[in-house]
C-alpha positions, 0 to 999 in steps of 0.5 A, a space after each residue: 510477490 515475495 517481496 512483501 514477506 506476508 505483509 498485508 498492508 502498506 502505507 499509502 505513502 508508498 503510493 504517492 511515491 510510486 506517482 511522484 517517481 514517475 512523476 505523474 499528478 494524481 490526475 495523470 496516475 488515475 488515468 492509467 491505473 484507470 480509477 479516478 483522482 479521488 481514489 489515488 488521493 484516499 490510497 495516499 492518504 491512508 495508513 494501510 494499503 491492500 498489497 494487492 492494491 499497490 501492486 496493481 497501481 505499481 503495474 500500472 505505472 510501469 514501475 519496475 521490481 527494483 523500484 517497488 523493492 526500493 519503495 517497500 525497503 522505505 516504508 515499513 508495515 503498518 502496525 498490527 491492530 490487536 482486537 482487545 477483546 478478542 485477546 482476552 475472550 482467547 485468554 480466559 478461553 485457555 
């Protein structure tokens, strides 16, 4: 989808908001996502969704483009993490 802009990862606060939208429990969201209630829960709770991930929860929840465009417009990419390390091996590298 064009929508993500490159963005690899979103917040799992944009899945709960997918569910709560459709007003659906977490029990209810698993069973048409067909995945279990525990793995809706982790998704939620995590800072940094696969876009892939929400899009196939997104589809299967029958949200429309409009909707998912809304919901990414609410939550901005998680921040970029920087391996340190790397950085500075690249650094003195050059």
């Amino acid at each position: 989808m064009d929508l993500f802009n490159g963005m690899e990862f979103i917040n799992g606060d944009a899945i709960k908001m997918i569910r709560s939208l459709k007003r659906l429990k977490q029990t209810a969201a698993a069973k048409k996502a067909d995945v279990c209630q525990q793995y809706i829960s982790k998704l939620e709770l995590s800072n940094e969704v696969p876009v892939a991930t929400f899009i196939k929860i997104a589809t299967d929840l029958n949200c429309s483009k409009a909707e998912v465009e809304k919901i990414i417009s609410l939550y901005p990419p998680p921040p970029i993490k920087i391996n340190y390390f790397q950085w500075i091996f690249n650094k003195l590298a050059a």
